[in-house]
N, C-alpha and C positions, 0 to 999 in steps of 0.2 A: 333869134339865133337859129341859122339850118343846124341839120342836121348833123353835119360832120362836125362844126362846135360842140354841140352837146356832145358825142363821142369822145372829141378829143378831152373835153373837162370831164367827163368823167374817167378817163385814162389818168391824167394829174393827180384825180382826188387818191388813186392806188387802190381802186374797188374794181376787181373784175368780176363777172356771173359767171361761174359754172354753172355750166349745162349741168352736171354730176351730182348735184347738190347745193349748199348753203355757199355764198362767196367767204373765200380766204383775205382775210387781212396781209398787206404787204408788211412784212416787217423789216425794219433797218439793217441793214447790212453792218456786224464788226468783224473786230481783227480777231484772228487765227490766236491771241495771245491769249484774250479776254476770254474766249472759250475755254483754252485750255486752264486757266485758272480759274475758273470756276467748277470744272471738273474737277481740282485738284484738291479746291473747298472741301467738294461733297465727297470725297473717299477718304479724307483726313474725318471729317466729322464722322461718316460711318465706319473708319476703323478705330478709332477712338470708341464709340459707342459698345459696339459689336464684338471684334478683333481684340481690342487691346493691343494695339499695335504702339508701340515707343516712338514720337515724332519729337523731332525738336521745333515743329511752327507751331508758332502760337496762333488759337484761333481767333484772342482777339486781336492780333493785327490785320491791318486792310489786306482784300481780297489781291491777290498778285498776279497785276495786269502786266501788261508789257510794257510798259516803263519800271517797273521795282523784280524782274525775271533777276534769280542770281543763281549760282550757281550749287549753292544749298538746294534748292526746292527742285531742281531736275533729278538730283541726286537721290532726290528724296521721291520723286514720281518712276524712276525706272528701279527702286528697290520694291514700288508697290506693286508696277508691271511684273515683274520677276517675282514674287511672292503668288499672285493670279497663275502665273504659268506655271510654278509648279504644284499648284494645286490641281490644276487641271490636268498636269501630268501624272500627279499621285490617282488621280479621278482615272484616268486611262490604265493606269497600272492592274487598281483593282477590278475594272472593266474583265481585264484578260486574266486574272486569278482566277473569278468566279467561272469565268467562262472555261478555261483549261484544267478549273477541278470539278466541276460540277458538284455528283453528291460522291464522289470518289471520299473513301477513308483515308483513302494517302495523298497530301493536297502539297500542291506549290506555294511557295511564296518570294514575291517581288520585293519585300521589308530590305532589301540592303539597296534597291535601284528605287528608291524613294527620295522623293530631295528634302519631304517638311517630316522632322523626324520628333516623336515619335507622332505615329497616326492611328487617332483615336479614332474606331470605329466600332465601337461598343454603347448601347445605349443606357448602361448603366451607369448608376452616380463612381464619380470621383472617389469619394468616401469608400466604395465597395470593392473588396481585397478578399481576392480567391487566394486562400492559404496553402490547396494545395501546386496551386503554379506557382509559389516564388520557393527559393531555395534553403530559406529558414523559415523555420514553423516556430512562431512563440510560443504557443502550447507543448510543444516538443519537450520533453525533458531532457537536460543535457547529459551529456555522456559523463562516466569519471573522467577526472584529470590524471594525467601520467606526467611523466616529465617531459620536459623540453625538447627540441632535439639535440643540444648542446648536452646532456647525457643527466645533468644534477641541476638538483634546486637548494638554494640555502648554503649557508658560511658555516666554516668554522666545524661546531661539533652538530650542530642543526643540520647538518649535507646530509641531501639525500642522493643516490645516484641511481641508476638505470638498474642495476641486479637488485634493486631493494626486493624483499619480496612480499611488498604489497602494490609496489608499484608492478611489477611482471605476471603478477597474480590479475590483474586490471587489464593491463595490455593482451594476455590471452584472451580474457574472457574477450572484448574487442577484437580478435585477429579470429576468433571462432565464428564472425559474417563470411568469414571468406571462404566457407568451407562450401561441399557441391551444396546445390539448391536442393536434393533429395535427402540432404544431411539435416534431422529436424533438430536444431540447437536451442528453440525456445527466442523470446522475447526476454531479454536481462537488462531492455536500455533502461536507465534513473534509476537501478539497483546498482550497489557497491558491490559488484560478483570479482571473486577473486577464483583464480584456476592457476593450480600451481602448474611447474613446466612437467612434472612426470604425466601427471591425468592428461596434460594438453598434447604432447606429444605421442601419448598412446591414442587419442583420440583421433589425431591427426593420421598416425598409421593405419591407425583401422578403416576409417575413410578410404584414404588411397586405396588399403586393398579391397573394399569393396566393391566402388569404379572400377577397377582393374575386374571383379569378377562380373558384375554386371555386363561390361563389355564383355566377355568371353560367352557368355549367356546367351545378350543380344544376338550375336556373331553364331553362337551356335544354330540359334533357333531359325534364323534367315536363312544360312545356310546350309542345314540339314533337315532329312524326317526325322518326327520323333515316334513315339511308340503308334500312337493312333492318328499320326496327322503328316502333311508335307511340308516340304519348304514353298516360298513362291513361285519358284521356278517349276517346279512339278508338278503344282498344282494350276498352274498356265499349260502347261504341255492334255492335262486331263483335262481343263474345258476346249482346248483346239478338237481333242476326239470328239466330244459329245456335238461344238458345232460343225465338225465336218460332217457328222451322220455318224460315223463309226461305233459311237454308243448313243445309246437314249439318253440313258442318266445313272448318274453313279449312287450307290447306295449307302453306302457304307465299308468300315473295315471288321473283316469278322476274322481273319487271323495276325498275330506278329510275331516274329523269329527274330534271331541275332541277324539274318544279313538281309531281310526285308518284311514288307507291309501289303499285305492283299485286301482289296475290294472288291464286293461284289456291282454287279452293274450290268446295264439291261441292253441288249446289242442290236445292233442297227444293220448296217451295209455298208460295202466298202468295193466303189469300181461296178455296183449293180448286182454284186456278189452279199448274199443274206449274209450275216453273224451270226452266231451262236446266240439263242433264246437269252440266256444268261451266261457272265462272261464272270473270270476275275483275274481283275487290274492287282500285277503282279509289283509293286516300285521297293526296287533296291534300296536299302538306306544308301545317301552319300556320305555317311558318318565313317570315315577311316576305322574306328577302333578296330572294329568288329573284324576286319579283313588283314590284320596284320598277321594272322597268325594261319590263312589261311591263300597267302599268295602262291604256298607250294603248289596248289592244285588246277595254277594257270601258269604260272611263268613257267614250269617245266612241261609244259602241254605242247605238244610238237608243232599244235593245228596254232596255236598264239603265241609261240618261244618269241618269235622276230619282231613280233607288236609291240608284246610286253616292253621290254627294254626300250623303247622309244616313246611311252607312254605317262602322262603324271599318273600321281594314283587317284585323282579324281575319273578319268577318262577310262581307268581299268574298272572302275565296277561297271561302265557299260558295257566292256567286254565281257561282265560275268553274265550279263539279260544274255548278248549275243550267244556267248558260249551257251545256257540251256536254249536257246530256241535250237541251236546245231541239233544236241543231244535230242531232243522232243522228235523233232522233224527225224532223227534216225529209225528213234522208238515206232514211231505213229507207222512208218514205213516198215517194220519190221510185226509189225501187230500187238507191241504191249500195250495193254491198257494204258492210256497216258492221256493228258490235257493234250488239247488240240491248240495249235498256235492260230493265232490272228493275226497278230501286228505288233511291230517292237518300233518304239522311239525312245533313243536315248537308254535310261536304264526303266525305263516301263515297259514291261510286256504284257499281251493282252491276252488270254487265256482261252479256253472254253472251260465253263464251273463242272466241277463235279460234287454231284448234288441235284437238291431240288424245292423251289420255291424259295430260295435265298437260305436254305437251312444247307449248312456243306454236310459233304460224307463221312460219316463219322470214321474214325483212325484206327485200325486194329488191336493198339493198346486202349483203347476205350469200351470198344464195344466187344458185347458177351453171345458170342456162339458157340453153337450145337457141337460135339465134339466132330459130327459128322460137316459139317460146314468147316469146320477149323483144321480138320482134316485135307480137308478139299483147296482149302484159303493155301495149306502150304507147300502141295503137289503145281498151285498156278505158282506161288513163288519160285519155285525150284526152276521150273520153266521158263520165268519171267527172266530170272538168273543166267541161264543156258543161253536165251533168245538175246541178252543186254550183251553178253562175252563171245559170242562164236556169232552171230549177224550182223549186230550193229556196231562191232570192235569197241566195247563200253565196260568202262565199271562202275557201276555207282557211284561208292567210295563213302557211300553216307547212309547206304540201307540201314531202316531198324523198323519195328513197328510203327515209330514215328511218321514215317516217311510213305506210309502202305494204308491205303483207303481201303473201306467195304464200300461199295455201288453196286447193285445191279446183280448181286448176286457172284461176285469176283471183286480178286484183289486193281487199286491200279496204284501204278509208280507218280510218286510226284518228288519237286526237289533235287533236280539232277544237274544244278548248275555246276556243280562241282567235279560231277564224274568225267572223266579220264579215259582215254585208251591205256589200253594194256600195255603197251610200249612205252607208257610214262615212267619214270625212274623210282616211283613209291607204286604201278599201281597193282603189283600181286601182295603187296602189303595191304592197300585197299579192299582189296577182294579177298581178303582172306580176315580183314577184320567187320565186315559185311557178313561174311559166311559162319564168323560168331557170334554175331547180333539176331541172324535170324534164326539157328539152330537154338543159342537160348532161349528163347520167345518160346519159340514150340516147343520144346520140350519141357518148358515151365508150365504151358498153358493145356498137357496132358497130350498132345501127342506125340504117341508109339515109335511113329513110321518115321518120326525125325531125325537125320543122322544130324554124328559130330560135327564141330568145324573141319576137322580133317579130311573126314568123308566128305564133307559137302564141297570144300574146294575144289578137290579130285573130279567132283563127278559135272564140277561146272567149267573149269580151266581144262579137266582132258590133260593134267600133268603126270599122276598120278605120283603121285610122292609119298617118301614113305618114311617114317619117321618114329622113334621109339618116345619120346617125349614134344611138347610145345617149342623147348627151346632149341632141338635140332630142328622142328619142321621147318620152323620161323629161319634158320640159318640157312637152308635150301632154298629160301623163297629169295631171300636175301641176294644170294651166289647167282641163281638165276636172274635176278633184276639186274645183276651188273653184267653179265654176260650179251643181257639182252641190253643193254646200255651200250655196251663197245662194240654191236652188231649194229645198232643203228646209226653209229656217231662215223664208224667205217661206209657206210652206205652216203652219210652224208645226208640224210632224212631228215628237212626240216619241217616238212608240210605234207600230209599225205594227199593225197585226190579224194575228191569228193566226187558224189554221184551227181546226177544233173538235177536231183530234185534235193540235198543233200539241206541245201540251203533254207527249203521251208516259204513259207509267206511272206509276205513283204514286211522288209523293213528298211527305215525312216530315221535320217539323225535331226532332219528340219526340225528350226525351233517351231 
């Protein structure tokens, strides 16, 4: 036999040689049926095994070729396809959970776009029941029973109804979960706690009013200073100074008064211009009380009448900073002894300290000198007095010892937020109860050379009035205020002119 015979038989026998490796057997070609049931053998048997899946074939009937194909077993093969797909779907869901929570605390979930529901994904047994995820606790003890919501229980002369008062005595004690979270009520669940309706409705009130005060508390503390501290808005405005440069660093509070809170604080530069060594940070309270009783001494101010009225009364205590920076920058300009201004925002102003090494100057009601010193302390007041009335058009309105430092061997003025021009409608009432504040003083504290209030007004106003008792003086001062009242309303004077330097150092309302 050539060549091409052997070839061709062993073509017939169905043995070819791959070059690639070991020859493949030819195998018999079947039908598209026969495959598919026999596939549909093996997914019945392993869901059966596995799955647990419910089929209605039986496995020992013969395998279903394409002669015995009915319309059962398709039914039954695209229920198992669709069971695969949504598994595979549920597979993709949690794909993209994981992926879109990561280790986030607060996680997504796809549990309603799920198709095989529920989906166990926990690898703990069946058996194992976390008590605190489901919403009855068997260890739980139960609550008292009340009645119904149909109001009674029981017939006849056994009725009970809703006002029983063991049943309402039960229901408070219950309706007392509902009180605030800060209300501590106790743990009474699986006791028989009875509360009658007086204790539970006084309890109930007192609550309310203590929310209600807490809130007013809160609200105060936010938006106000209080004795030694600020709100947060204030205390934002003092660290913009320190990192502008404008201060180093704030120290502390070393005084406090009814209408504000001083700091001391170490000074920087402002514009390439030095600060003061040592400074203090002056801040108004924003607390209304304190100023209700003292709007007389702005709303009739001729330099703020047309502000005032346009103004809330949060916005007027800034005007009270602006008003002493006025008055300071008059003083400094006139030569009293006085704080030196820096810089005003809002209602902080910034100072120059009097004193040294963070110790302030002590206050002429505190401190003990030489009759010759205290002599001398009230010839510079007398002057201080003459220099505030006749230079800088000023009156105090609040002189006392209080208000009068020792430094350096002289008196100086501080606290002038308040003072007034002389043309203000109270202010030779001012100045003349100023001129009794400081003639008491010294004359208590042994000096001679002290005149009366009478005398001292005189020699500081240049009015020279003359009076046999206090309450004609006082009636003169009176007649004169109002004269000087209907002089200026005829003039039509509501703002006088200021000098070009009038104004002082800069100030700032930027937050």
């Amino acid at each position: 036999m050539d060549q091409l015979g052997i070839a061709a038989k062993e073509k017939t026998d169905c043995v070819w040689k791959s070059p690639w490796g070991a020859p493949n057997k030819m195998t018999s070609p079947c039908s598209l049926a026969d495959v598919m049931s026999e596939q549909l053998a093996k997914q019945l048997q392993l869901d059966e095994e596995n799955l647990g899946f419910s089929s209605n074939v039986d496995v020992n009937e013969p395998l279903i070729t394409g002669d015995n194909i009915d319309t059962a077993s398709d039914l039954m093969l695209a229920k198992m396809m669709q069971m695969e797909f949504d598994r595979e779907f549920d597979t993709q869901l949690r794909r993209e959970e994981k992926k879109l929570n990561g280790e986030s605390k607060v996680s997504v979930s796809f549990e309603n776009y799920r198709m095989v529901h529920p989906y166990d994904d926990s690898d703990s047994s069946e058996d194992e029941v976390d008590w605190q995820d489901t919403c009855h606790d068997p260890y739980r003890p139960d609550k008292p029973t009340t009645t119904p919501k149909k109001g009674f229980v029981g017939k006849g002369k056994n009725i009970t109804t809703k006002h029983d008062e063991v049943v309402c005595g039960r229901k408070n004690t219950a309706r007392m979960e509902n009180f605030a979270p800060e209300v501590q009520v106790g743990d009474g669940v699986g006791m028989d706690l009875q509360l009658s309706n007086q204790v539970f409705n006084a309890l109930k009130q007192h609550c309310y009013s203590e929310q209600r005060r807490s809130a007013r508390l809160h609200e105060k503390k936010e938006h106000s200073t209080a004795e030694h501290a600020v709100d947060p808005k204030t205390r934002l405005l003092m660290y913009k100074m320190v990192n502008a440069g404008t201060l180093e660093s704030i120290n502390g509070c070393f005084s406090t008064g009814k209408e504000s809170v001083v700091f001391h604080a170490k000074g920087g530069s402002i514009d390439d211009k030095s600060v003061p060594e040592e400074c203090a940070i002056k801040v108004f309270k924003t607390t209304l009380n304190e100023f209700k009783n003292r709007d007389k001494y702005i709303k009739d101010d001729y330099r703020f009448k047309d502000r005032f009225s346009k103004l809330n009364p949060r916005k007027i205590i800034r005007m009270w900073a602006e008003k002493e920076m006025h008055n300071l920058a008059r003083m400094q300009k006139a030569g009293i002894p006085c704080p030196e201004v820096v810089i005003l925002k809002k209602h902080i102003l910034v100072m120059s300290f009097i004193g040294e090494k963070q110790v302030p100057a002590p206050k002429l009601k505190e401190i003990k000198l030489s009759s010759e010193d205290m002599k001398q302390a009230y010839y510079q007041v007398l002057h201080m007095m003459q220099q505030l009335y006749q230079e800088c058009n000023l009156v105090h309105a609040d002189l006392s010892e209080y208000n009068m430092l020792w430094h350096d061997g002289k008196v100086w003025l501080i606290d002038v937020s308040q003072s007034v021009e002389p043309t203000h409608p109270h202010g030779l009432e001012f100045l003349f109860r100023d001129c009794r504040n400081v003639s008491s003083f010294f004359q208590k504290v042994g000096v001679s050379e002290a005149m009366n209030e009478h005398e001292l007004f005189n020699a500081v106003s240049g009015l020279n009035i003359t009076a046999d008792n206090e309450g004609e003086f006082i009636a003169k001062i009176e007649a004169l205020e109002k004269m000087n009242e209907d002089h200026v309303q005829k003039r039509g004077k509501k703002a006088p002119s200021y000098h070009s330097d009038d104004w002082g150092p800069p100030m700032t309302n930027s937050g």
